[in-house]
PASEBA-1860 file (N, C-alpha, C; in nm, 3 decimals):
! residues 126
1> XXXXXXXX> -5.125/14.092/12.514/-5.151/14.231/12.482/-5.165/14.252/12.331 ~ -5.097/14.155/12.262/-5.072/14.190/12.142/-5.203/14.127/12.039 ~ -5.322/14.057/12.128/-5.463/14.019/12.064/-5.546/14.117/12.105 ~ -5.500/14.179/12.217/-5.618/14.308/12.255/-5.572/14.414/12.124 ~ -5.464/14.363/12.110/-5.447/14.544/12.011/-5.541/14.517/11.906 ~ -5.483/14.404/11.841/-5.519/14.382/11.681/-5.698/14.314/11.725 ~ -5.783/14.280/11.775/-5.891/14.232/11.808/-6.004/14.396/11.815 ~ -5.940/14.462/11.890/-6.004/14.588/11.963/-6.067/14.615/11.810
9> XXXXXXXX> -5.980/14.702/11.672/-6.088/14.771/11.595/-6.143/14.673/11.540 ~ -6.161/14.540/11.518/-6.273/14.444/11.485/-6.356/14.473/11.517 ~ -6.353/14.439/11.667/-6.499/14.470/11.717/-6.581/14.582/11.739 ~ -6.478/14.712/11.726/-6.528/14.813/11.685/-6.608/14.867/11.560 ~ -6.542/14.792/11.452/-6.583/14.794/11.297/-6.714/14.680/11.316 ~ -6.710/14.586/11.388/-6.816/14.557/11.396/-6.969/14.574/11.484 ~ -6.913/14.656/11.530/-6.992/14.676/11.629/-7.085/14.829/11.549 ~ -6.964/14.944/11.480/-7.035/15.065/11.386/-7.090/14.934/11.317
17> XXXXXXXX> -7.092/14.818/11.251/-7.160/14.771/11.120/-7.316/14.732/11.161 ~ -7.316/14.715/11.261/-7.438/14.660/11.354/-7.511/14.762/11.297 ~ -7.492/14.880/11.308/-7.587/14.973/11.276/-7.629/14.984/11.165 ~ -7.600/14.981/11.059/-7.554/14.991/10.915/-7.671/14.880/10.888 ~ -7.610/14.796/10.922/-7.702/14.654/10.902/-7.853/14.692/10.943 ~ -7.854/14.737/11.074/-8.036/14.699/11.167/-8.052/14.868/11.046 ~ -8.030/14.904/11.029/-8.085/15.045/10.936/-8.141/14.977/10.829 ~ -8.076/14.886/10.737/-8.086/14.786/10.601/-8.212/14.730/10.620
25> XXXXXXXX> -8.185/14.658/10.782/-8.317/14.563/10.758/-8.415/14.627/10.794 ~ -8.420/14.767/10.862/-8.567/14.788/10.921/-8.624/14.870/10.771 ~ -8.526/14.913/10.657/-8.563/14.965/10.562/-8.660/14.850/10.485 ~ -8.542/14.775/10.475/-8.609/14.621/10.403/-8.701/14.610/10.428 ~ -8.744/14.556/10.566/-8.895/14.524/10.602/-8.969/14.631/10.586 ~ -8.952/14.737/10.596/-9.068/14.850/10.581/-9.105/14.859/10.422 ~ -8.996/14.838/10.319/-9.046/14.828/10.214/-9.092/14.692/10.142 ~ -9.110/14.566/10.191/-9.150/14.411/10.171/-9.307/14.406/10.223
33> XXXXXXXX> -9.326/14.476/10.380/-9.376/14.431/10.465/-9.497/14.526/10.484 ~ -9.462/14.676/10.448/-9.509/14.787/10.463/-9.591/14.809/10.620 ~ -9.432/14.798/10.665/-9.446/14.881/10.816/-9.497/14.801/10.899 ~ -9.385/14.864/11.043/-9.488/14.750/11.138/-9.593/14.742/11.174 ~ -9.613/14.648/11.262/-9.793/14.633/11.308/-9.797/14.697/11.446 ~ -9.669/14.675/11.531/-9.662/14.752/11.656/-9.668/14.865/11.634 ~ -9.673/14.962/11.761/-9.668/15.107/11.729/-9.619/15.136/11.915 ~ -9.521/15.252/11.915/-9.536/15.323/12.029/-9.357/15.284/12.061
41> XXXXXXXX> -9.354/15.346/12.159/-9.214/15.331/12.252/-9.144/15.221/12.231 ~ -9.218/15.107/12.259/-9.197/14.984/12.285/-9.078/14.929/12.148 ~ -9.106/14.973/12.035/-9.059/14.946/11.933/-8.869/14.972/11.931 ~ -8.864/15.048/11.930/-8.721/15.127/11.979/-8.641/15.122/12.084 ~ -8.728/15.104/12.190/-8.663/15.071/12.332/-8.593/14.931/12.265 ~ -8.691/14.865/12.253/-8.616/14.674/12.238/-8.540/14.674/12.131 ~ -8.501/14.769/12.015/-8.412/14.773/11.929/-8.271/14.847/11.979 ~ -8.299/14.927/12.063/-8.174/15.006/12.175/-8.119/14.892/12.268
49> XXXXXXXX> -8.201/14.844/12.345/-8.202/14.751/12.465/-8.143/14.607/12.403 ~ -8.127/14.530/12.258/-8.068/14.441/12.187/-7.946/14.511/12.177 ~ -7.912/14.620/12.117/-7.790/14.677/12.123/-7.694/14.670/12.242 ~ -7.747/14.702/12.340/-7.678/14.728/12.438/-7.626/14.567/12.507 ~ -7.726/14.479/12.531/-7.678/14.356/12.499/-7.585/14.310/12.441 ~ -7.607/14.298/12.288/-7.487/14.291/12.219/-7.343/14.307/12.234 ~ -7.364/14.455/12.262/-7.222/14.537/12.317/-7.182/14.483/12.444 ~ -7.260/14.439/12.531/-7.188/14.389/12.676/-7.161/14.201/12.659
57> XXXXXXXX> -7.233/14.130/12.582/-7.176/13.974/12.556/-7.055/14.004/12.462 ~ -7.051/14.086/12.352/-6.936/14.102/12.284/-6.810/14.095/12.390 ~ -6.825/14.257/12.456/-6.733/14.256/12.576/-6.666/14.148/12.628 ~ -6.708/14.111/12.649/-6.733/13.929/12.767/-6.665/13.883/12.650 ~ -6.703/13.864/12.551/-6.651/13.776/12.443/-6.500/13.806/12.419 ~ -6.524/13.904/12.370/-6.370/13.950/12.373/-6.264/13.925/12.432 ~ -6.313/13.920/12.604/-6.194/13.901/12.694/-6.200/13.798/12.709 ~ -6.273/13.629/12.642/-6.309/13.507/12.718/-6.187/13.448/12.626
65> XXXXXXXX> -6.088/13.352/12.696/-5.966/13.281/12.632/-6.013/13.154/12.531 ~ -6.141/13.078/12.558/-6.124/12.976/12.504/-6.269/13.022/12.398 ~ -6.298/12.932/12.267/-6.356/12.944/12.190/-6.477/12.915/12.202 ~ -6.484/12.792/12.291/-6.617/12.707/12.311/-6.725/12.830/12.454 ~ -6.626/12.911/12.538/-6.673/12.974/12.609/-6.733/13.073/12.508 ~ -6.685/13.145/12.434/-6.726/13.284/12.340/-6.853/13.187/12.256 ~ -6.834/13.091/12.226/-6.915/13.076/12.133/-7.050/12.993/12.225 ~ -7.034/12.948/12.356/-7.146/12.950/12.421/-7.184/13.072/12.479
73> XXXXXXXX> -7.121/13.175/12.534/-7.200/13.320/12.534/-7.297/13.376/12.419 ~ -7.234/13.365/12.309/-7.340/13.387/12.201/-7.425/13.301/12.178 ~ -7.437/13.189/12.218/-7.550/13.094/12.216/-7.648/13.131/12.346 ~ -7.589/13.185/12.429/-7.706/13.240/12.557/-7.755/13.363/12.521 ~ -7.686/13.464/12.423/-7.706/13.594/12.397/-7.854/13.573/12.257 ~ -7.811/13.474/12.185/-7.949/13.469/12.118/-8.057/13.385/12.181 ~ -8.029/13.321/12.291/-8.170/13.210/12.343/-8.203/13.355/12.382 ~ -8.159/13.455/12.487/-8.220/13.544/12.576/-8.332/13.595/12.492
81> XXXXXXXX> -8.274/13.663/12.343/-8.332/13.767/12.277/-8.463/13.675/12.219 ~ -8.437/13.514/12.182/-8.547/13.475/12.120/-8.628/13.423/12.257 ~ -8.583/13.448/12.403/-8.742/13.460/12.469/-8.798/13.548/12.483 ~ -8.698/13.666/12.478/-8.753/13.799/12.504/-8.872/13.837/12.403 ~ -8.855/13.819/12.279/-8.933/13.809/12.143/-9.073/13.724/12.146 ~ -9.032/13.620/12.169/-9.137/13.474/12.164/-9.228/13.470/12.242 ~ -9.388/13.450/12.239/-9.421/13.400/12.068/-9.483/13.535/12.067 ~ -9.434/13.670/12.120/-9.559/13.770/12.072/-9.493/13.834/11.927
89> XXXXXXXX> -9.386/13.826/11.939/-9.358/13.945/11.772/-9.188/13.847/11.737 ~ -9.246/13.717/11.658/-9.198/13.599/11.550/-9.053/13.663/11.515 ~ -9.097/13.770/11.382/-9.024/13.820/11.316/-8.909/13.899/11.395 ~ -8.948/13.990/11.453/-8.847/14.053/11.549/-8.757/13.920/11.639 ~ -8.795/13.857/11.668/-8.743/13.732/11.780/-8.646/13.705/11.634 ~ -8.664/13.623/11.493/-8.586/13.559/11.367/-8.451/13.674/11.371 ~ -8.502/13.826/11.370/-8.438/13.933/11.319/-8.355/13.966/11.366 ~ -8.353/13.976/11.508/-8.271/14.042/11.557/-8.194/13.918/11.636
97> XXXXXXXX> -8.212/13.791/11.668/-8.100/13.659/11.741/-8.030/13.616/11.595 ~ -8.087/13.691/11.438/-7.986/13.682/11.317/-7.924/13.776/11.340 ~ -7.963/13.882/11.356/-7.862/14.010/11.349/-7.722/13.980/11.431 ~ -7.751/13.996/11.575/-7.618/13.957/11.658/-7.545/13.876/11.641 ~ -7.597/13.745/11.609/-7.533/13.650/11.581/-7.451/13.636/11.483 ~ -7.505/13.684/11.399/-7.400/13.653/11.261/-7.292/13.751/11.302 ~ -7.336/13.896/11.341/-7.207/14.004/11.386/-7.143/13.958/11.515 ~ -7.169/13.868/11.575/-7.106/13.826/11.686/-6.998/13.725/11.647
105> XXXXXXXX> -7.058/13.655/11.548/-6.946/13.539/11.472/-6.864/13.624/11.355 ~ -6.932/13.685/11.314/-6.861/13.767/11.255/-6.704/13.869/11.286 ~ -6.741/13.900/11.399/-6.644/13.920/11.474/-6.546/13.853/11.524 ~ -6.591/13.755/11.549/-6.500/13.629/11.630/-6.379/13.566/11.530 ~ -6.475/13.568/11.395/-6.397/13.486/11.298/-6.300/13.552/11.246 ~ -6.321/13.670/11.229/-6.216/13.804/11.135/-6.164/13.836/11.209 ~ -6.164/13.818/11.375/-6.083/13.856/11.440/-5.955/13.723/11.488 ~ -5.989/13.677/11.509/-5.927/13.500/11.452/-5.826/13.494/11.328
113> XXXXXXXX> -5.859/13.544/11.201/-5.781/13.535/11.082/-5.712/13.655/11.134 ~ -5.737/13.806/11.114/-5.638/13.879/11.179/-5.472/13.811/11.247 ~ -5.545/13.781/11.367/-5.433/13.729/11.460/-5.378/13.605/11.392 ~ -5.404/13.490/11.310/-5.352/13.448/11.242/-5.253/13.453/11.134 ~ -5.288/13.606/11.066/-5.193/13.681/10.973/-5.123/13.724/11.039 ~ -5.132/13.796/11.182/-5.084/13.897/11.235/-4.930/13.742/11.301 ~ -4.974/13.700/11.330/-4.854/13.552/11.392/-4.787/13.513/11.298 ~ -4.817/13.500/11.181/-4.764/13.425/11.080/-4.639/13.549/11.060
121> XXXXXX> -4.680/13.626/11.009/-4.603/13.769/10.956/-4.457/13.844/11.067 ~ -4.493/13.787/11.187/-4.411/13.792/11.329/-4.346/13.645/11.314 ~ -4.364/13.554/11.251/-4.280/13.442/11.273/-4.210/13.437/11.186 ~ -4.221/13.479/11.051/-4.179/13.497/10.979/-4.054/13.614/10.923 ~ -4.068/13.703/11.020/-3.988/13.836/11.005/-3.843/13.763/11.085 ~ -3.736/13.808/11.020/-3.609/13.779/11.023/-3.612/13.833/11.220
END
């Protein structure tokens, strides 16, 4: 109980950062790249529809005990997105199996040191 507590606003903080981030880069590229080449619905749906992904392997992640399991979920969570991508739109496929990924490890890892401080500091208390 006591990794659900201290784990939970990680992935919350990482999960608001997700946004923060895909805001950065779609700025970035619009000002490098000057705008996409797609146009229409399609664009947004698959930037919503990666999200929501995200948020449900995280899930999974979260509750999975061993490391090699979490960290092969996120290895299926970016193959999915880079077929979903591949080969019609490159950049989007690079962009967004970086995006999750790094916030998916990102998560994993800071949530890891957490509970590491958080044990040490409990073993340590008289």
């Amino acid at each position: 109980m006591r990794k659900v507590i201290v784990g939970l606003p990680v992935y919350l903080l990482v999960g608001a950062l997700y946004f923060f981030v895909h805001d950065f880069g779609v700025v970035f590229y619009k000002a490098h790249m000057g705008g996409f080449t797609d146009r229409g619905v399609g664009t947004g749906i698959t930037a919503e529809l990666t999200f929501y992904f995200f948020i449900v392997v995280n899930a999974a992640v979260f509750f999975m005990p061993w490391h090699s399991i979490k960290l092969g979920l996120i290895a299926v969570m970016v193959g999915v997105i880079m077929l979903y991508f591949l080969p019609d739109n490159p950049v989007r496929a690079m962009a967004y199996s970086a995006l999750t990924s790094v916030m998916s490890l990102l998560a994993l890892s800071v949530r890891w040191m957490v509970e590491q401080q958080i044990s040490r500091r409990w073993q340590e208390a008289p």
